[in-house]
DRENZA-626411 format. One record per residue (C-alpha): x negated, y negated, z negated; chain; residue in three letters; residue number from 1. Coordinates in steps of 0.2 Angstrom, whole numbers. Layout:
N
<u X	v Y	w Z	chain A	resn Ala	resi NUM>
...
This chain:
409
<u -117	v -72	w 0	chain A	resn Unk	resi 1>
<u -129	v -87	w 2	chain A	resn Unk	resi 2>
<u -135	v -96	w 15	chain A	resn Unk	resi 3>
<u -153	v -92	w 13	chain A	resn Unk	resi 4>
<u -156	v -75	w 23	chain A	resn Unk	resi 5>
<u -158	v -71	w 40	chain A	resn Unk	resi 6>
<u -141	v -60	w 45	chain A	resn Unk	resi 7>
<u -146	v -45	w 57	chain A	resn Unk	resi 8>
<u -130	v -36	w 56	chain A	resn Unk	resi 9>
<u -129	v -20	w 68	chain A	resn Unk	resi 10>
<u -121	v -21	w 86	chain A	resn Unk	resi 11>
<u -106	v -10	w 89	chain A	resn Unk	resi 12>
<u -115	v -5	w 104	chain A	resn Unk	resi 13>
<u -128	v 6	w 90	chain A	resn Unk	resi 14>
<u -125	v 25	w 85	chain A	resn Unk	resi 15>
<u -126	v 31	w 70	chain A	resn Unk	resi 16>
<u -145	v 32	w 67	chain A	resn Unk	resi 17>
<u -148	v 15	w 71	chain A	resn Unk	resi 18>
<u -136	v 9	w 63	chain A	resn Unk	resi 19>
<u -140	v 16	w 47	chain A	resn Unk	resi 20>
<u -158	v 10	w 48	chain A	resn Unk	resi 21>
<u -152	v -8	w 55	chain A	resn Unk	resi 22>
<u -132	v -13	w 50	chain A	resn Unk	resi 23>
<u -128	v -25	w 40	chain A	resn Unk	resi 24>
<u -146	v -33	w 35	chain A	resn Unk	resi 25>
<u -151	v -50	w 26	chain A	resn Unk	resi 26>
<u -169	v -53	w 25	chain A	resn Unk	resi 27>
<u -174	v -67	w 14	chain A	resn Unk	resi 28>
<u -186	v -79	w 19	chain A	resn Unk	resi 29>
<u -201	v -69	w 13	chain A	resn Unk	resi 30>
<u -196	v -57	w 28	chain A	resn Unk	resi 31>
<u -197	v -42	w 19	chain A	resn Unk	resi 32>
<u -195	v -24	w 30	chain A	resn Unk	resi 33>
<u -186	v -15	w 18	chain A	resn Unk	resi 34>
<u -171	v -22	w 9	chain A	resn Unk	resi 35>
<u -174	v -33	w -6	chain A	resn Unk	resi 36>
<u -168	v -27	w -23	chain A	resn Unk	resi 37>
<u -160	v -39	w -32	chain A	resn Unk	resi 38>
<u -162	v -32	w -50	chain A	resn Unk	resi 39>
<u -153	v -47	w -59	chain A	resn Unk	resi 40>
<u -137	v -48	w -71	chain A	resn Unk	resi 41>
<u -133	v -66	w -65	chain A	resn Unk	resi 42>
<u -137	v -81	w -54	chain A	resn Unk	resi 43>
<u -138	v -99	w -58	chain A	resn Unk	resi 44>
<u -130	v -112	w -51	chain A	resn Unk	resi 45>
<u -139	v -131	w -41	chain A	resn Unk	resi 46>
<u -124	v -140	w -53	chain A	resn Unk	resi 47>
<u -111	v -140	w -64	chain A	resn Unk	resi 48>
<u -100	v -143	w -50	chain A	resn Unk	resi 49>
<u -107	v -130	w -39	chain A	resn Unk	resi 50>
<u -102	v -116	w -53	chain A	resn Unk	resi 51>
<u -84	v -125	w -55	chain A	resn Unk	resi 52>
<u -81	v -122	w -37	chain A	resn Unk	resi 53>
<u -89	v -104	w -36	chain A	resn Unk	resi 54>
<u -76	v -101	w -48	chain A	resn Unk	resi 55>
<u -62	v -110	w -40	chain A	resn Unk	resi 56>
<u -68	v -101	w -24	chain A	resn Unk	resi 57>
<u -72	v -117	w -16	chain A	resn Unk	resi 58>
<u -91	v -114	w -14	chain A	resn Unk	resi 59>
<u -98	v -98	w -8	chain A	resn Unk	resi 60>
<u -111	v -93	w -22	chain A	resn Unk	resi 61>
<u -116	v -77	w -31	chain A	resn Unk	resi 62>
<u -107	v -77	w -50	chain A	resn Unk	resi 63>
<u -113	v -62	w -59	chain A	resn Unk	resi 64>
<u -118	v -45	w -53	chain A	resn Unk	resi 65>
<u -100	v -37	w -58	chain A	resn Unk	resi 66>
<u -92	v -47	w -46	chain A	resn Unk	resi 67>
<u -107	v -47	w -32	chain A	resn Unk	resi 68>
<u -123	v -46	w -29	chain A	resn Unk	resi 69>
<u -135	v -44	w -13	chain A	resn Unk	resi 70>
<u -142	v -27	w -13	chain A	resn Unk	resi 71>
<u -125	v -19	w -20	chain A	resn Unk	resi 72>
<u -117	v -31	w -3	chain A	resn Unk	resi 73>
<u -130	v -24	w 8	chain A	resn Unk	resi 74>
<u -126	v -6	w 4	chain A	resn Unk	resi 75>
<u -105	v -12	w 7	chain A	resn Unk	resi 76>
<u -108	v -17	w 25	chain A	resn Unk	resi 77>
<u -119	v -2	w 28	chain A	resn Unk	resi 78>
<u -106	v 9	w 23	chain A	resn Unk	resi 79>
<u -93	v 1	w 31	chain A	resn Unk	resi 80>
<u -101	v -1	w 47	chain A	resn Unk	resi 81>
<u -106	v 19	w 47	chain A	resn Unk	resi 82>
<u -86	v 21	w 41	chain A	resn Unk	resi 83>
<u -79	v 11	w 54	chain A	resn Unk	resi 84>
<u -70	v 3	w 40	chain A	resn Unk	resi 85>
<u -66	v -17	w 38	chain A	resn Unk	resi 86>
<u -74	v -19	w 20	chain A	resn Unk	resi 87>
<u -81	v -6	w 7	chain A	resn Unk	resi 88>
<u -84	v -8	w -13	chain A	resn Unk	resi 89>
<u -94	v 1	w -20	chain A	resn Unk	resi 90>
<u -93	v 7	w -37	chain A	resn Unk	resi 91>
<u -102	v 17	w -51	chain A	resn Unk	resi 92>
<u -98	v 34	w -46	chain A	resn Unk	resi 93>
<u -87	v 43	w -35	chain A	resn Unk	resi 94>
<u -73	v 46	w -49	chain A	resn Unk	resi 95>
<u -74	v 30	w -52	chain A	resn Unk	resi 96>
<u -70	v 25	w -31	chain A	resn Unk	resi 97>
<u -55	v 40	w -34	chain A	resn Unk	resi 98>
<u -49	v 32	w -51	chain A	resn Unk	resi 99>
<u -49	v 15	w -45	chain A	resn Unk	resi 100>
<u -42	v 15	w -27	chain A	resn Unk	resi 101>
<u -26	v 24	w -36	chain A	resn Unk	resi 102>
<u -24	v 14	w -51	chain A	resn Unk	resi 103>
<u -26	v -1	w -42	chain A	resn Unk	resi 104>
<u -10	v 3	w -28	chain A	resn Unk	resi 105>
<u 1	v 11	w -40	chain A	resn Unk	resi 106>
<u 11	v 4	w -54	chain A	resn Unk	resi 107>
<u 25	v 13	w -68	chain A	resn Unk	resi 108>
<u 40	v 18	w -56	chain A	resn Unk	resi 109>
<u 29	v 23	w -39	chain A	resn Unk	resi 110>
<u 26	v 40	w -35	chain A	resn Unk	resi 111>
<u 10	v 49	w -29	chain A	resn Unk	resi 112>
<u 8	v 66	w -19	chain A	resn Unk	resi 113>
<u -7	v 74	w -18	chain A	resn Unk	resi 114>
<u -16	v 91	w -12	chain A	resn Unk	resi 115>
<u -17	v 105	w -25	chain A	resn Unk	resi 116>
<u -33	v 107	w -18	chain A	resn Unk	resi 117>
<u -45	v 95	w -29	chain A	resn Unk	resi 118>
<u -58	v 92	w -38	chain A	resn Unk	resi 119>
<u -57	v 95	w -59	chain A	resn Unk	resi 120>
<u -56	v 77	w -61	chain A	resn Unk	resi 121>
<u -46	v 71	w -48	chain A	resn Unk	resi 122>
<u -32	v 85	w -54	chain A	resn Unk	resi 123>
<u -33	v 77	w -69	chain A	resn Unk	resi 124>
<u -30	v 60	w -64	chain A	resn Unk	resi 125>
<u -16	v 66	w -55	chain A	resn Unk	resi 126>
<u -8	v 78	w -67	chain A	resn Unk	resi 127>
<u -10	v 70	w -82	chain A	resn Unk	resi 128>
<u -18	v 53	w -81	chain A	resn Unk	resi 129>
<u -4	v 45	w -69	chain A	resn Unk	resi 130>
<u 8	v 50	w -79	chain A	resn Unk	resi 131>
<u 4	v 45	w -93	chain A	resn Unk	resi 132>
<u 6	v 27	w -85	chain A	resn Unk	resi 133>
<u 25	v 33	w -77	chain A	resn Unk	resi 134>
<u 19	v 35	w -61	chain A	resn Unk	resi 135>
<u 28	v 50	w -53	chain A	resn Unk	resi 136>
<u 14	v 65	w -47	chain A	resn Unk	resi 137>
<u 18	v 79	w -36	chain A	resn Unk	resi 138>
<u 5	v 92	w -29	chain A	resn Unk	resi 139>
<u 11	v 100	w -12	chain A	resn Unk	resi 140>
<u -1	v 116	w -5	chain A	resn Unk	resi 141>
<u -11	v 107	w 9	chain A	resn Unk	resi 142>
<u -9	v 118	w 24	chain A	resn Unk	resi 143>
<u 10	v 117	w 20	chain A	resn Unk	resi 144>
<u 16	v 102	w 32	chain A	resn Unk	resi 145>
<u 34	v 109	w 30	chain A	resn Unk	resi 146>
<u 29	v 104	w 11	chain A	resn Unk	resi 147>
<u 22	v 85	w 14	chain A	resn Unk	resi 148>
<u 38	v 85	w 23	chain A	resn Unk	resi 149>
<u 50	v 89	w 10	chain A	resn Unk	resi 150>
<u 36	v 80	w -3	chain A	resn Unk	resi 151>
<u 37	v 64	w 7	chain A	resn Unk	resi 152>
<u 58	v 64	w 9	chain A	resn Unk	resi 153>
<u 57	v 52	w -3	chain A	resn Unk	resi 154>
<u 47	v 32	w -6	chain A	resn Unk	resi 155>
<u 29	v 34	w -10	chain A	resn Unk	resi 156>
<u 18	v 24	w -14	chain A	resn Unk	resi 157>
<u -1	v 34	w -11	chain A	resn Unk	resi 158>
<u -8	v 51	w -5	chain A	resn Unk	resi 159>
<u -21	v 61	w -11	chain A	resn Unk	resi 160>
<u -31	v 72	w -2	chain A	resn Unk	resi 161>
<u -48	v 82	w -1	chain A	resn Unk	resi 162>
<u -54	v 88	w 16	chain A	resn Unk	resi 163>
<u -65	v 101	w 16	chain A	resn Unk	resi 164>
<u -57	v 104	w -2	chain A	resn Unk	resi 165>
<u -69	v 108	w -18	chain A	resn Unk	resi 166>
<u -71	v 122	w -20	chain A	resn Unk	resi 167>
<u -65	v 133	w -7	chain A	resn Unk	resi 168>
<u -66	v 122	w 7	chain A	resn Unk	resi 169>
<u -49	v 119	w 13	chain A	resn Unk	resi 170>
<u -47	v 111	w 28	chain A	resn Unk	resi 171>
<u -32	v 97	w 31	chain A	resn Unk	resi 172>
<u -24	v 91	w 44	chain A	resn Unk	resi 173>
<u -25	v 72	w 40	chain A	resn Unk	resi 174>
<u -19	v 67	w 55	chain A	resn Unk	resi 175>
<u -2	v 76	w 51	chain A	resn Unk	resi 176>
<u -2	v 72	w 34	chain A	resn Unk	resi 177>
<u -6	v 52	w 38	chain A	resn Unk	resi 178>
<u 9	v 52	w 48	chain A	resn Unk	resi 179>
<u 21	v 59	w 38	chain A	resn Unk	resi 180>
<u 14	v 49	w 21	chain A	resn Unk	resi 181>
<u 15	v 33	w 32	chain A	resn Unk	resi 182>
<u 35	v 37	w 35	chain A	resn Unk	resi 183>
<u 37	v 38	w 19	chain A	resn Unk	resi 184>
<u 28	v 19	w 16	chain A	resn Unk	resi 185>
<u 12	v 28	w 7	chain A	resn Unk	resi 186>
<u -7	v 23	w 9	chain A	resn Unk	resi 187>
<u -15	v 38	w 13	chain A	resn Unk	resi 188>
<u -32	v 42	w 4	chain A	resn Unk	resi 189>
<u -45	v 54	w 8	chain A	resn Unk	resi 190>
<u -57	v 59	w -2	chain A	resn Unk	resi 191>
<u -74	v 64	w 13	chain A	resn Unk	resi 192>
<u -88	v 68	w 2	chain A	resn Unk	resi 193>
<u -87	v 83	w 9	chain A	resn Unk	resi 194>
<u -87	v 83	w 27	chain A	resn Unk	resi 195>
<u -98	v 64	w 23	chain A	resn Unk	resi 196>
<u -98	v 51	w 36	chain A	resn Unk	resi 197>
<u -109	v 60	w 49	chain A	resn Unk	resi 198>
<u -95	v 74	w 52	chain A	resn Unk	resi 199>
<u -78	v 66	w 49	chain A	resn Unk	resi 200>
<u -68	v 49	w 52	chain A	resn Unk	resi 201>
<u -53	v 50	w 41	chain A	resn Unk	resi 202>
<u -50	v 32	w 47	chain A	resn Unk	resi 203>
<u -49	v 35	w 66	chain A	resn Unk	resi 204>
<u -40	v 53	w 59	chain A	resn Unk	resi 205>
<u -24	v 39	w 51	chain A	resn Unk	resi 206>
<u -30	v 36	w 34	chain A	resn Unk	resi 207>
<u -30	v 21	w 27	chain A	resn Unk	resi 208>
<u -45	v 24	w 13	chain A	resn Unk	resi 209>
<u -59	v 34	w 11	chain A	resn Unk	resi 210>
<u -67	v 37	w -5	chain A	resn Unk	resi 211>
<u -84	v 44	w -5	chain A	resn Unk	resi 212>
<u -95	v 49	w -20	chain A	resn Unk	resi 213>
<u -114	v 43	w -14	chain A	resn Unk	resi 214>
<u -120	v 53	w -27	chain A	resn Unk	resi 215>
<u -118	v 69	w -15	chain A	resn Unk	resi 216>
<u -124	v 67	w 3	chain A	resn Unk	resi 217>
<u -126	v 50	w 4	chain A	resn Unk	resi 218>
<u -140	v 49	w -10	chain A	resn Unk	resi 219>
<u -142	v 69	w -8	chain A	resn Unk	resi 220>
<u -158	v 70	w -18	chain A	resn Unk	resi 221>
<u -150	v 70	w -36	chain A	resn Unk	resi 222>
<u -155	v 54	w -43	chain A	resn Unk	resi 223>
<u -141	v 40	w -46	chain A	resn Unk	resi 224>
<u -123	v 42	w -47	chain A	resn Unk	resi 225>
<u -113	v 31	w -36	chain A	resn Unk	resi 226>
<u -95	v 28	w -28	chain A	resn Unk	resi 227>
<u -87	v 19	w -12	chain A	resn Unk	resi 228>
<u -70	v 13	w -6	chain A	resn Unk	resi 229>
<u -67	v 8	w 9	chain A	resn Unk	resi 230>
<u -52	v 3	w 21	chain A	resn Unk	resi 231>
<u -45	v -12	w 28	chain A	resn Unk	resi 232>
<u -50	v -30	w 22	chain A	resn Unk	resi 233>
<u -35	v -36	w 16	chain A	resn Unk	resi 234>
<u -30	v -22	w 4	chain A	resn Unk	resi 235>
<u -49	v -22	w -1	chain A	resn Unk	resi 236>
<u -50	v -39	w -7	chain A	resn Unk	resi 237>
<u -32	v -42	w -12	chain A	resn Unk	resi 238>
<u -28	v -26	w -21	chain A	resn Unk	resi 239>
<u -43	v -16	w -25	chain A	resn Unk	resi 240>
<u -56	v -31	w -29	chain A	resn Unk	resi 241>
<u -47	v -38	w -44	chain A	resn Unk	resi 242>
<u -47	v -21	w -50	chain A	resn Unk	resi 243>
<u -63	v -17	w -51	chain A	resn Unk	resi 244>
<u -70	v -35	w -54	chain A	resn Unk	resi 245>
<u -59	v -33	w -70	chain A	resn Unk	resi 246>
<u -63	v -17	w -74	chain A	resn Unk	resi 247>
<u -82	v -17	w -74	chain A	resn Unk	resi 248>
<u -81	v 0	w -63	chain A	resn Unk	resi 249>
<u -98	v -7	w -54	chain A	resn Unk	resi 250>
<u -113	v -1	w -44	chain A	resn Unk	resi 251>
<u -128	v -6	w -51	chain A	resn Unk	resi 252>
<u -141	v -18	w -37	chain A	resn Unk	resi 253>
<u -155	v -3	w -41	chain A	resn Unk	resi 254>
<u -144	v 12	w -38	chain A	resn Unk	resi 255>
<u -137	v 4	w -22	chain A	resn Unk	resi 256>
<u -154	v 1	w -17	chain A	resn Unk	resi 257>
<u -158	v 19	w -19	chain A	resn Unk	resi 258>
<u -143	v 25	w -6	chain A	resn Unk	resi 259>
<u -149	v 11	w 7	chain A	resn Unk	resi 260>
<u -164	v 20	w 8	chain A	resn Unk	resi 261>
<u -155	v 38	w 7	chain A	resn Unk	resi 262>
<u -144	v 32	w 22	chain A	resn Unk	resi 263>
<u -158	v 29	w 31	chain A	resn Unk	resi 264>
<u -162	v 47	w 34	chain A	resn Unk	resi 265>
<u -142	v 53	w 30	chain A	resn Unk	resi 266>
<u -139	v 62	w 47	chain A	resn Unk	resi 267>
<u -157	v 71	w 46	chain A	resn Unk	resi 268>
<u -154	v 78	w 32	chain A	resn Unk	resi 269>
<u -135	v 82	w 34	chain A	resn Unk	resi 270>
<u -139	v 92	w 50	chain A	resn Unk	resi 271>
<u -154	v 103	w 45	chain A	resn Unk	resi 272>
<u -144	v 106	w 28	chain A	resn Unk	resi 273>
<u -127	v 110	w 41	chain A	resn Unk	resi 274>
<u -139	v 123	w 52	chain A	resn Unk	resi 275>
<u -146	v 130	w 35	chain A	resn Unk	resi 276>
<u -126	v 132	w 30	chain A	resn Unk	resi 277>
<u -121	v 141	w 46	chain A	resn Unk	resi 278>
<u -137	v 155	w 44	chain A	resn Unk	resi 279>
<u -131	v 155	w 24	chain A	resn Unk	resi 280>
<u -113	v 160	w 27	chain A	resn Unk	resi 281>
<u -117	v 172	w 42	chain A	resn Unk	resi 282>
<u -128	v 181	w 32	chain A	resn Unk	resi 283>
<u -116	v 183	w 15	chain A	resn Unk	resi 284>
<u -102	v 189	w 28	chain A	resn Unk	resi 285>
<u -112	v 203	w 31	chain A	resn Unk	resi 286>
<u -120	v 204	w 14	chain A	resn Unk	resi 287>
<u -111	v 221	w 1	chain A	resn Unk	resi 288>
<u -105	v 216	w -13	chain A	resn Unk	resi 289>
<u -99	v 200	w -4	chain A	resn Unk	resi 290>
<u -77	v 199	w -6	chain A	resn Unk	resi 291>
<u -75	v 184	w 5	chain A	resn Unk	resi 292>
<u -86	v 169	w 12	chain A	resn Unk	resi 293>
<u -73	v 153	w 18	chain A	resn Unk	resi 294>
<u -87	v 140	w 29	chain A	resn Unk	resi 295>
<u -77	v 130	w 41	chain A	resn Unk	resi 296>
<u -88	v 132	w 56	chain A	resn Unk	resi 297>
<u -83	v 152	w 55	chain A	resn Unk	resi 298>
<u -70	v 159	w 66	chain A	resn Unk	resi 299>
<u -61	v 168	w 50	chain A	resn Unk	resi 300>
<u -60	v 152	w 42	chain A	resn Unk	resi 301>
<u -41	v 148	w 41	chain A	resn Unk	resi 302>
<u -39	v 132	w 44	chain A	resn Unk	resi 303>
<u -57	v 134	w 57	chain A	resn Unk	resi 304>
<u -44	v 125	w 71	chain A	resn Unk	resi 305>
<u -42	v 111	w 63	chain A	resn Unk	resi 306>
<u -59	v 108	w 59	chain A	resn Unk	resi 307>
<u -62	v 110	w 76	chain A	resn Unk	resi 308>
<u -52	v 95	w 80	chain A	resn Unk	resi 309>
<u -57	v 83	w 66	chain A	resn Unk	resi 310>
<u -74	v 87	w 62	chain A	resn Unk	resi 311>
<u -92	v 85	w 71	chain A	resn Unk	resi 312>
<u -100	v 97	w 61	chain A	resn Unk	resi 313>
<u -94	v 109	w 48	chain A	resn Unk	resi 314>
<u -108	v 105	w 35	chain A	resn Unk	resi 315>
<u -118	v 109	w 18	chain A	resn Unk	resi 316>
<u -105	v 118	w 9	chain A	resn Unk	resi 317>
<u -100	v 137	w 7	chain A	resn Unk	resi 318>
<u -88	v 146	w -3	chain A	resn Unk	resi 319>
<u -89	v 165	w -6	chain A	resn Unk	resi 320>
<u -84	v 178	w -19	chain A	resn Unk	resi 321>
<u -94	v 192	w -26	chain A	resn Unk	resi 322>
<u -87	v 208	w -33	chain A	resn Unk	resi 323>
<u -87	v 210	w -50	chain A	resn Unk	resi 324>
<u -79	v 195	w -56	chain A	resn Unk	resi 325>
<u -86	v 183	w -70	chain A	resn Unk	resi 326>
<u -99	v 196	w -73	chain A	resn Unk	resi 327>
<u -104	v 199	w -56	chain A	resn Unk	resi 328>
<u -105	v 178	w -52	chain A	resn Unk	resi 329>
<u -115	v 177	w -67	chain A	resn Unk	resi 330>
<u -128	v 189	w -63	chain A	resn Unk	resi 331>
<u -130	v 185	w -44	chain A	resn Unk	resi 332>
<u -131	v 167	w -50	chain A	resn Unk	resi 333>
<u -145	v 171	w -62	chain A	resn Unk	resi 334>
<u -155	v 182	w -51	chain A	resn Unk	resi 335>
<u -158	v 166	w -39	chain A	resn Unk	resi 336>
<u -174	v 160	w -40	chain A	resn Unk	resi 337>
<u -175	v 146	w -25	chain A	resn Unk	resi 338>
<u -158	v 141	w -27	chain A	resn Unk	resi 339>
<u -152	v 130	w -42	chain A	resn Unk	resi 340>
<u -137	v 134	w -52	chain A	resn Unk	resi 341>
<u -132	v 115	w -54	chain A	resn Unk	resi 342>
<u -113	v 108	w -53	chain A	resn Unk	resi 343>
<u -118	v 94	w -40	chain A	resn Unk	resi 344>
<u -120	v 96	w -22	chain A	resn Unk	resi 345>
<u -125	v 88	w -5	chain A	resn Unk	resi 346>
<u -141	v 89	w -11	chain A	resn Unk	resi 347>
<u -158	v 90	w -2	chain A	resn Unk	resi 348>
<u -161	v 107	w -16	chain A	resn Unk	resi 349>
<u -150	v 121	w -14	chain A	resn Unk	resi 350>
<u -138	v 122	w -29	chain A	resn Unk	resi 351>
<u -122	v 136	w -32	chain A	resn Unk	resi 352>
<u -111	v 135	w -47	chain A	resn Unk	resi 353>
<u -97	v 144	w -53	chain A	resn Unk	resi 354>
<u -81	v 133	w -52	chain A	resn Unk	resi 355>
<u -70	v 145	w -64	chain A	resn Unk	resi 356>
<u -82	v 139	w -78	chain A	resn Unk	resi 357>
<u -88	v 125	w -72	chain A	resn Unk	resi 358>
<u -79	v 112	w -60	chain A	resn Unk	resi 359>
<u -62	v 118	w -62	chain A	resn Unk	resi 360>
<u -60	v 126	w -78	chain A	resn Unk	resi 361>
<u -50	v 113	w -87	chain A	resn Unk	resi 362>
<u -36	v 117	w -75	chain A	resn Unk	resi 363>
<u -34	v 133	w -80	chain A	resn Unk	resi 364>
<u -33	v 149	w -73	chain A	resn Unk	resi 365>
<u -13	v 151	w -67	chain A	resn Unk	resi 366>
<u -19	v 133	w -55	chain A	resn Unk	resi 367>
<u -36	v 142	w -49	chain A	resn Unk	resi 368>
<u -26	v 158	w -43	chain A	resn Unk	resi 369>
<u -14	v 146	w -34	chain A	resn Unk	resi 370>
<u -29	v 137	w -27	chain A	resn Unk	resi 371>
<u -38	v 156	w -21	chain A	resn Unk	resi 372>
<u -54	v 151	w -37	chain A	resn Unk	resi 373>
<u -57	v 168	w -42	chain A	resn Unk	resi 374>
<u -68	v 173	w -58	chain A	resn Unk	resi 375>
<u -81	v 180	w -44	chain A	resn Unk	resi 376>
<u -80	v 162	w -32	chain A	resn Unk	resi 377>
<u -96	v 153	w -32	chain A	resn Unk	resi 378>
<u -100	v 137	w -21	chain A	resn Unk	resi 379>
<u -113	v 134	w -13	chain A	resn Unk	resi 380>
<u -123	v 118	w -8	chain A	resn Unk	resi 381>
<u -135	v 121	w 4	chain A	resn Unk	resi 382>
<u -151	v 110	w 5	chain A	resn Unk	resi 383>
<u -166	v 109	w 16	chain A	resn Unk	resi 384>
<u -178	v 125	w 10	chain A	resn Unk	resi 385>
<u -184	v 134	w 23	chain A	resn Unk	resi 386>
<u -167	v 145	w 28	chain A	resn Unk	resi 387>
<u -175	v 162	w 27	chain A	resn Unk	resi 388>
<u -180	v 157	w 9	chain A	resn Unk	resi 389>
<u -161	v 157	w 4	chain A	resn Unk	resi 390>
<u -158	v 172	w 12	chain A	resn Unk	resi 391>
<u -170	v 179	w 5	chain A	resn Unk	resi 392>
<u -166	v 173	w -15	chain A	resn Unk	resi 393>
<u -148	v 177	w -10	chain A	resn Unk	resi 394>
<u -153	v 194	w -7	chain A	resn Unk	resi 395>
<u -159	v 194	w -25	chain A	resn Unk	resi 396>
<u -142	v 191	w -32	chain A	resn Unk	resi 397>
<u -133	v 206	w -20	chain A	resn Unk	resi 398>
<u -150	v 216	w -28	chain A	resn Unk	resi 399>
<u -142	v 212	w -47	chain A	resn Unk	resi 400>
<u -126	v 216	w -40	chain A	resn Unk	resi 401>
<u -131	v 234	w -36	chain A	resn Unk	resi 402>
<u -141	v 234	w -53	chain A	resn Unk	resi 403>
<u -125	v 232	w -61	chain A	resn Unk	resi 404>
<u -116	v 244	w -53	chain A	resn Unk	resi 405>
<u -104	v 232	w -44	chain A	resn Unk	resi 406>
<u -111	v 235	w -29	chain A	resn Unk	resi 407>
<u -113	v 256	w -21	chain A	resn Unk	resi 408>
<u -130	v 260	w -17	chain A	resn Unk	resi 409>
């Protein structure tokens, strides 16, 4: 950071909505309203001797935007300040925030524990990535704690987890987890993009890290791709910093200048798409044809309790299961006319996708059955339309379910 901007960083007196419109802001001297996008690959230096000492880290001076620059900073204090975090990195996408935050703690010799419950990529990582590197993996079932216990008998070096889970929306109990992975001398990281910042605090829940992909909620109107990683200072600049630095894993100034301005309107959008989430699952619980609708904010949710507990809002995401398996998902899903069959989500557009085919089919099906992903599961990422429009088009795939006999009547 220079010293050529006007600092107006948020009070921790501000809420949420303030301070996503307000933390963390440098104005320039042309006292620009909205952030100033930095679009450059480098910066030049007063001296010879000014560049020496940036790189000695003797002068305070932007090198080159792989290592810093002011709009991709801007969107880190933002972050962190929404967080409740000490620092934040940002990086090119949310895989990239997972990848990194693991491969920067562990080493050949460590051991890792994670959820079953993950994403397609972050199963990967753990399955086969990590060991590839001799980094012990083991997967526990994350409503187990009798399993973390056993799981976490021995030294550990990180935890993985997912709550809400992708696909099917399991919920964990990171409070419970955190405690036992800290007896066991593990950093605990949870993956929020789910729940997103509005609705859940892993931090203040006894993590250590948060990983985020902004691409979901926090851009939410499907146009960049972007990461975060946040937790205490130390561990940020010490252990993850070098890592990326050296790595190139990035943000790039116009992408992080796209989520300041997506975060300015992140609890708006997040609430109206939660509400819309709430009528959607309702309505599918009572739909025929409908096997099984998991939404944390329902009473038949297993782990509803829990998310109770940890969770301001339940949010954008629903999980249900249609009769007639593959088939059946594939003709609801292309029966929808409002609602976009898309594999992203926590976005402003409605999108479902099929995670047997999709998201998760790389793990195979033996995994999915373990992880309750049925041929007929479909996810759901509820957006902004008008919520009796998605009823409606939802009503369209339980009519192609009755057209293909899967459903009586």
């Amino acid at each position: 950071m220079t010293d050529k901007t006007e600092n107006t960083s948020g009070s921790a007196a501000w809420r949420t909505a303030t301070r996503l419109l307000h933390a963390g802001v440098e104005r320039t001297p042309y006292g620009e309203t909205s952030e100033a996008l930095f679009l450059t690959s480098g910066f030049v230096y007063d001296s010879a001797e000014q560049a020496a000492a940036t790189f000695t880290g003797d002068a305070v001076h932007y090198q080159y935007s792989r290592f810093g620059n002011p709009t991709v900073d801007a969107l880190q204090r933002r972050l962190a300040d929404l967080e409740g975090a000490e620092a934040c990195i940002a990086t090119a996408t949310g895989m990239g925030a997972v990848s990194s935050a693991l491969l920067a703690q562990v080493k050949a010799g460590d051991r890792v524990v994670a959820s079953r419950a993950l994403f397609g990529s972050c199963h990967w990582i753990i399955a086969h990535l990590l060991p590839q590197y001799g980094v012990e993996t083991v997967f526990v079932d994350g409503d187990d704690l009798n399993a973390w216990g056993a799981a976490l008998s021995k030294p550990t070096a990180a935890v993985l987890i997912e709550s809400p889970s992708n696909p099917m929306l399991d919920v964990l109990d990171i409070a419970a987890v955190s405690e036992r992975a800290h007896a066991a001398g593990a950093i605990v990281i949870v993956d929020n993009a789910f729940a997103s910042p509005v609705y859940q605090k892993p931090l203040a829940l006894g993590a250590d890290v948060v990983v985020y992909s902004c691409t979901k909620h926090i851009d939410g109107q499907g146009r960049v791709l972007g990461g975060a990683i946040l937790g205490r200072e130390a561990w940020i600049n010490e252990v993850v910093l070098p890592f990326t630095r050296n790595t190139g894993n990035s943000l790039s100034p116009f992408n992080a200048w796209i989520m300041l301005k997506s975060l300015e309107t992140l609890p708006l959008r997040v609430d109206a798409m939660t509400r819309n989430a709430a009528t959607v699952a309702d309505w599918l619980a009572d739909a025929p044809g409908v096997v099984s609708v998991r939404y944390p904010g329902r009473t038949d949710h297993p782990q509803h309790e829990i998310a109770k507990r940890q969770m301001s809002g339940f949010g954008s995401l629903v999980a249900f299961e249609v009769a007639g398996g593959q088939e059946g998902a594939f003709a609801f899903l292309d029966a929808l006319q409002v609602i976009l069959i898309s594999n992203n989500l926590g976005d402003a557009r409605s999108l479902a996708t099929h995670p047997a085919t999709t998201t998760h089919m790389k793990i195979g099906p033996e995994e999915r059955a373990r992880l309750g992903i049925s041929d007929g599961a479909i996810r759901l990422s509820v957006g902004l339309e008008d919520a009796a429009d998605l009823t409606d088009d939802l009503a369209r795939g339980i009519a192609a379910l009755k057209s293909r006999g899967f459903v009586a009547g």
